[in-house]
C-alpha positions in Angstrom: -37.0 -16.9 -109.9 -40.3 -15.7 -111.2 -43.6 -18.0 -111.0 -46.1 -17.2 -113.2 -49.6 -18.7 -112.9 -51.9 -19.9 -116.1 -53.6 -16.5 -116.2 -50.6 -14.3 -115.8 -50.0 -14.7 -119.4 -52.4 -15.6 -122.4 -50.9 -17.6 -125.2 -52.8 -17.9 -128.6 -54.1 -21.5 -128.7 -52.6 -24.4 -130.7 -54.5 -26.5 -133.1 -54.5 -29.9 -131.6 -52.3 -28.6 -128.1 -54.1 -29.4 -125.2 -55.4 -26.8 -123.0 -53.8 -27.4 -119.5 -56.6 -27.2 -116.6 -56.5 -24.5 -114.3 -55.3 -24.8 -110.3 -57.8 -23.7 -108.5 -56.2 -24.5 -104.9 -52.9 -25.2 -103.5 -52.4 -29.0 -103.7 -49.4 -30.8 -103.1 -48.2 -34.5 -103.4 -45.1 -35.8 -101.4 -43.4 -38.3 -103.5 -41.5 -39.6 -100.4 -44.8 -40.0 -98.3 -45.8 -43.8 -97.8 -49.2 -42.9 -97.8 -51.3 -43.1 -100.9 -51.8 -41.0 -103.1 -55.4 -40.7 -102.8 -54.6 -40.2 -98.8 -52.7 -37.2 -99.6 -55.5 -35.7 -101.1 -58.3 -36.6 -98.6 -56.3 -35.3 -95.7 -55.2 -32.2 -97.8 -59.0 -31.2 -98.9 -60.7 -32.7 -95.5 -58.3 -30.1 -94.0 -59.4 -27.0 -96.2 -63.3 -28.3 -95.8 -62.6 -28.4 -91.9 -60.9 -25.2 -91.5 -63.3 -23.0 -93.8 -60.6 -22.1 -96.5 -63.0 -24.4 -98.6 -66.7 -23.5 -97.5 -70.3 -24.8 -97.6 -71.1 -24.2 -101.5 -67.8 -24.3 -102.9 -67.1 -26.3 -106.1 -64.3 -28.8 -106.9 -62.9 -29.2 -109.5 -63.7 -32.5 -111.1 -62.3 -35.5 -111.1 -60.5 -35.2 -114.4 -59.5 -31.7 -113.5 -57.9 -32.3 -110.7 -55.9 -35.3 -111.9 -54.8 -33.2 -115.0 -53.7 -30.8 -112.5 -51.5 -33.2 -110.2 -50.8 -35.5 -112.9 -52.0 -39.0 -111.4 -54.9 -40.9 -112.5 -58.6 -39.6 -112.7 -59.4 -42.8 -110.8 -57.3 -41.5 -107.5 -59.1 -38.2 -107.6 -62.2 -39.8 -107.7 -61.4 -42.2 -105.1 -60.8 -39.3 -102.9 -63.7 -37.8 -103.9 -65.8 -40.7 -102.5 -63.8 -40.9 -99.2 -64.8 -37.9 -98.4 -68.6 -38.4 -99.6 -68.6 -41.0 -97.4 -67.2 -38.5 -94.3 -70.0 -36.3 -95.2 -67.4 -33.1 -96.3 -68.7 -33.1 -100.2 -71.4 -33.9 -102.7 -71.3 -35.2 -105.7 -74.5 -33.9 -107.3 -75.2 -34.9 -111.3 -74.7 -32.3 -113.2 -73.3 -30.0 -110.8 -70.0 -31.5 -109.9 -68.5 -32.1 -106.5 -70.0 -29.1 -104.2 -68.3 -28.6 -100.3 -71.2 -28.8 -97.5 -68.8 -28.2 -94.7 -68.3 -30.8 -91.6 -70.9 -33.0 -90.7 -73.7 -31.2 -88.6 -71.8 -33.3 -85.0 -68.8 -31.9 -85.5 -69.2 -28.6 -87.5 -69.7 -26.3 -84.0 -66.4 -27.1 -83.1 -64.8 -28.0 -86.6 -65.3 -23.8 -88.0 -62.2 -21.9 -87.0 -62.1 -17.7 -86.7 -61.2 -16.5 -89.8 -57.6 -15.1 -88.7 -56.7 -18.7 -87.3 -58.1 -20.3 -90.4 -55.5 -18.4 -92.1 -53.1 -19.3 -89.8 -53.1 -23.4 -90.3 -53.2 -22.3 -94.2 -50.0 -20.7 -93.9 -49.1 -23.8 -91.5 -50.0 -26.3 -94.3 -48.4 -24.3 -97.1 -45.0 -24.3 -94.9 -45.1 -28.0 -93.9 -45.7 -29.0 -97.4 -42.4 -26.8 -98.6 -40.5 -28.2 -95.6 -41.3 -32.0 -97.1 -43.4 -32.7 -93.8 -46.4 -34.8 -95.5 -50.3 -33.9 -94.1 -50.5 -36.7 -92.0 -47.4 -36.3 -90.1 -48.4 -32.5 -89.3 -51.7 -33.8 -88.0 -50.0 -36.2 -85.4 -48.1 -33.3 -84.6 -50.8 -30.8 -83.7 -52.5 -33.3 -82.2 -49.8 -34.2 -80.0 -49.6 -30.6 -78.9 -53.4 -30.0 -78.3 -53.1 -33.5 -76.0 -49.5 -32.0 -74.4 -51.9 -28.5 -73.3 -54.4 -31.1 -72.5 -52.1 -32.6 -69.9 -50.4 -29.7 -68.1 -53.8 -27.6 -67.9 -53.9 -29.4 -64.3 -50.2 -28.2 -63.1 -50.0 -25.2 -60.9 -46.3 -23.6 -61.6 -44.9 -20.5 -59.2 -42.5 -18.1 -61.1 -40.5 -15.9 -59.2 -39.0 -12.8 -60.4 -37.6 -9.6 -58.5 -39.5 -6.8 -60.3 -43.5 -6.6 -61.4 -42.8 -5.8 -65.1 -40.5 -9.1 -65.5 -42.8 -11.5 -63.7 -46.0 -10.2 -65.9 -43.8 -11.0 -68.8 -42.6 -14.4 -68.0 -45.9 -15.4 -66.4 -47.9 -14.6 -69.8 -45.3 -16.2 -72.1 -45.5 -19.5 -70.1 -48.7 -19.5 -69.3 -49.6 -18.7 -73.5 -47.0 -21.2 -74.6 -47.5 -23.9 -72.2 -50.9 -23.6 -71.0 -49.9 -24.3 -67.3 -51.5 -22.7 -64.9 -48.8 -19.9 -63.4 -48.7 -18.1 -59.9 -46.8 -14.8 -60.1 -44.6 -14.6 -56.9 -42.1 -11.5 -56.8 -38.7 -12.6 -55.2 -39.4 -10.3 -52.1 -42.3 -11.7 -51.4 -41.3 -15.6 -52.1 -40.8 -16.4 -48.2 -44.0 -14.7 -46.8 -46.3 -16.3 -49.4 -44.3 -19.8 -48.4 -45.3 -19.3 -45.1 -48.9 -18.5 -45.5 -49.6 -21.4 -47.7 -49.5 -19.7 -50.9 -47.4 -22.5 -52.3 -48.6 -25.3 -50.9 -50.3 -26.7 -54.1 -47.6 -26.0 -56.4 -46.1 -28.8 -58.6 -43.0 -27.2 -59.3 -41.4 -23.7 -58.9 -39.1 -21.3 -61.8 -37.3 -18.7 -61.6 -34.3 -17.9 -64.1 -30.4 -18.8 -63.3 -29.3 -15.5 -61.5 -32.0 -15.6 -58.8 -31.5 -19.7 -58.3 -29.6 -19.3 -55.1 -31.7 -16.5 -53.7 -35.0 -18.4 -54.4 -33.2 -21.8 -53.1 -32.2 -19.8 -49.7 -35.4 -18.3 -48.9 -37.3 -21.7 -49.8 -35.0 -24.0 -47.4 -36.7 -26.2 -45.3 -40.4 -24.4 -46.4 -41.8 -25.8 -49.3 -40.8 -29.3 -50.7 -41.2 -28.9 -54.7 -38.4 -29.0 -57.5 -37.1 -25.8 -57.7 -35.9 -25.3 -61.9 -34.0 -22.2 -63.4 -34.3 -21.0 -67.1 -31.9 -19.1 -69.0 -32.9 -15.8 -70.8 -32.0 -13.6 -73.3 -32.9 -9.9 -75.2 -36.0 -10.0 -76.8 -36.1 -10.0 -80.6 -37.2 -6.5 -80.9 -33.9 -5.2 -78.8 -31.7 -7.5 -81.1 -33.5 -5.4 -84.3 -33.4 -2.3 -82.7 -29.5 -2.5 -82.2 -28.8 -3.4 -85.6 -30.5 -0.3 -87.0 -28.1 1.9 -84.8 -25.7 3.4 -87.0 -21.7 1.6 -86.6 -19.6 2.5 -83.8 -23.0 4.3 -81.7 -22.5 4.5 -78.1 -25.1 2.9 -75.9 -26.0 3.9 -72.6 -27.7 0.5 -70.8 -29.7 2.3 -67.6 -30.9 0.8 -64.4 -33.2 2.7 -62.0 -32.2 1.8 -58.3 -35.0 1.0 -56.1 -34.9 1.7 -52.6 -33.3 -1.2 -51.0 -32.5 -3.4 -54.2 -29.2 -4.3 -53.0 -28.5 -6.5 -56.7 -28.9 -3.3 -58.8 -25.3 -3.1 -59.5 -25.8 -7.0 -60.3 -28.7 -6.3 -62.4 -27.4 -3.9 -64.5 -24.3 -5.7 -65.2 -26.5 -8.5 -66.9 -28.4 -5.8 -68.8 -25.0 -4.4 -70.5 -23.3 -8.1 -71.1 -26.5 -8.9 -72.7 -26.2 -5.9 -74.9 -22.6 -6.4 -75.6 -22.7 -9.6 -76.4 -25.9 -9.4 -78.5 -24.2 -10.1 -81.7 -24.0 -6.3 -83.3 -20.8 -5.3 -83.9 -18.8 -2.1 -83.1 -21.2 -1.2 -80.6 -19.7 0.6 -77.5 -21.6 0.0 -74.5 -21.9 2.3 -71.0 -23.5 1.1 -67.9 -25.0 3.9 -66.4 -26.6 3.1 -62.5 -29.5 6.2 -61.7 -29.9 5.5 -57.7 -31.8 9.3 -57.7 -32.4 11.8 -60.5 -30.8 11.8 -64.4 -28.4 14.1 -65.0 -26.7 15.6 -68.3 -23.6 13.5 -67.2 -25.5 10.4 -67.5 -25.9 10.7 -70.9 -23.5 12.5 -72.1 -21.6 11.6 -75.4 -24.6 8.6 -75.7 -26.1 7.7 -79.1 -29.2 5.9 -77.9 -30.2 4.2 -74.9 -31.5 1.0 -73.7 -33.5 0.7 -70.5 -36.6 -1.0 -68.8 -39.6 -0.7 -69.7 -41.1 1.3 -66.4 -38.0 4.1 -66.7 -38.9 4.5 -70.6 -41.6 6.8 -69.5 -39.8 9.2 -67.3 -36.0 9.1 -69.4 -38.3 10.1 -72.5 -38.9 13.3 -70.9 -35.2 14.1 -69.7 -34.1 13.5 -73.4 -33.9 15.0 -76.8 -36.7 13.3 -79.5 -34.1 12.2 -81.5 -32.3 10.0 -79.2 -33.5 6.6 -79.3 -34.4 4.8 -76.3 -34.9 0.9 -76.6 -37.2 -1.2 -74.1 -34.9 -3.9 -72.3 -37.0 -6.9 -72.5 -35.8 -10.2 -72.1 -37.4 -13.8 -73.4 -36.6 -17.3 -73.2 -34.1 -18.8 -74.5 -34.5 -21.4 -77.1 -32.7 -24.6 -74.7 -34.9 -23.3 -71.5 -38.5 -23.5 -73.4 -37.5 -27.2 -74.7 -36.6 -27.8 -70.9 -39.8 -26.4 -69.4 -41.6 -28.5 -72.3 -39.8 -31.8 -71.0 -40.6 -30.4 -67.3 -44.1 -29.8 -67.5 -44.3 -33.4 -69.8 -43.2 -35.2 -67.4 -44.8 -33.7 -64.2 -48.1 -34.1 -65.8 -47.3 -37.7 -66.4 -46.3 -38.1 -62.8 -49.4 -36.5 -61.4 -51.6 -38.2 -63.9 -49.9 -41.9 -62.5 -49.9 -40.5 -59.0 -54.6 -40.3 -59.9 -54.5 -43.9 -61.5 -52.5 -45.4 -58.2 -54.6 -43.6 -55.7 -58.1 -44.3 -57.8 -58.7 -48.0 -56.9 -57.6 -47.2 -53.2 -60.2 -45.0 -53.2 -62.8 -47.1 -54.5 -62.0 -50.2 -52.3 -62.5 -47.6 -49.2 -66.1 -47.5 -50.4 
């Protein structure tokens, strides 16, 4: 279906047709929103003002322009208009029409937003409003959020994970999403960091499902936290990179064995399931174990490969350019993010009840 705007095409005018106004910005009314109408439009434009996609100096349209527009009544426009007079956003100057002046001097410092995130809750709005989710609505939401990071910026979490490049990834993707604070703890090192205290201030401890026992084993009868496990799966750039291998390819999935990593066999097991079981179709999948050097026979017959991202490096220099070689990196899965959200939720709650019950105690020891 093509859109086209009022100055895509120009049509001669029509004695006695009235010229529609122009849209200047993207505006749109919910008719299934309970709020009023004239709310709609201060929350939409006090948005725009606050976020800088409508700056100090910019002019609205009027009153009678923008009802033409949105088709409700020139008094609802103007009604808005005052509200957010009154909240210091605009001007109505005679003469000049309604000009933006931006937040109100208080709040503007923390009100202006970088440009790219500024864009960002644009394409946010634009989304909601296609979606049917009404302004205020997203702004309970968002605020929600902000107060959720608000609450878990006080929890210490441990994440334990058997190699370095795995734990950096995990750590940054909850720490980012989350906005807990996160203590990287490789799984070798789990018991020697419980012993020298390195734990002793956690809230909780992760690690995914297939190092759960190990973790719980080294832990027993040393740290007394809730120990949770998450489940993963391949990132979204392996799932893309698979589906632009041509039918029937062969895929080698490589693991480099460590010296002493006794769950190689293990680990590389996982690797190939997940690549078979990624959802491509007539892919033929080879696990191929390296415990020293890479030889011809490893890859023989093999259309592409997908390893780790450390051995990407030093397979790229074994192989032909035109063999592709795709980065094994795993994420988490959509069930185990809502469960760390529900997690963190509630140990925040339970630490912030565990302050209120402890703060009059303290206060009658005075």
């Amino acid at each position: 279906m093509r859109t086209k705007t009022a100055s895509s095409r120009k049509r001669p005018a029509t004695r006695g047709a009235r010229r529609p106004a122009a849209k200047i910005f993207d505006l749109r009314l919910a008719t299934d929103d309970p709020s009023p109408v004239y709310k709609q439009l201060v929350d939409q434009l006090r948005l725009l003002v606050t976020t800088g996609e409508l700056g100090p100096g910019a002019r609205l349209p009027s009153a009678r322009h923008l009802a033409a527009n949105l088709g409700v009544n020139r008094n609802t426009a103007l009604r808005a208009y005052m509200v957010l007079a009154r909240e210091g956003l605009v001007d109505g100057r005679r003469g000049g029409g309604t000009v933006v002046i931006g937040p109100k001097p208080e709040t503007r410092g923390h009100m202006r937003m970088p440009p790219q995130l500024a864009e960002k809750v644009g394409q946010l709005v634009a989304a909601s409003s296609e979606l049917g989710v009404n302004t205020g609505d997203l702004l309970a939401y968002i605020a929600s959020q902000s107060d959720g990071r608000a609450r878990r910026s006080d929890l210490r979490v441990a994440f334990v994970e058997c190699n370095p490049e795995s734990l950096d990834h995990y750590v940054g993707r909850i720490r980012d999403e989350f906005g807990v604070n996160v203590v990287p703890v490789l799984l070798g090192d789990v018991a020697e960091t419980a012993r020298k205290g390195g734990l002793r201030e956690i809230d909780c401890i992760v690690s995914t499902f297939f190092h759960l026992s190990e973790v719980r084993r080294l832990l027993r009868d040393m740290v007394d936290v809730e120990l949770f496990a998450i489940g993963v799966r391949p990132h979204l750039s392996v799932l893309e990179a698979l589906e632009h291998l041509s039918r029937k390819s062969a895929v080698g999935v490589m693991y480099y064995e460590r010296p002493g990593d006794l769950l190689a066999a293990e680990r590389l097991a996982r690797m190939a399931d997940a690549v078979a079981n990624a959802g491509v179709r007539e892919l033929r999948v080879k696990p191929v174990l390296v415990r020293s050097a890479l030889s011809a026979r490893d890859t023989a017959g093999l259309d592409a490969l997908v390893v780790r991202p450390e051995n990407v490096a030093p397979i790229r220099q074994k192989l032909p350019p035109s063999t592709p070689i795709i980065e094994f990196v795993n994420d988490l899965d959509v069930a185990s993010r809502q469960f760390l959200g529900e997690v963190f939720d509630d140990l925040a709650l339970r630490r912030a009840r565990g302050a209120a019950a402890e703060r009059p105690t303290v206060e009658r020891s005075r």
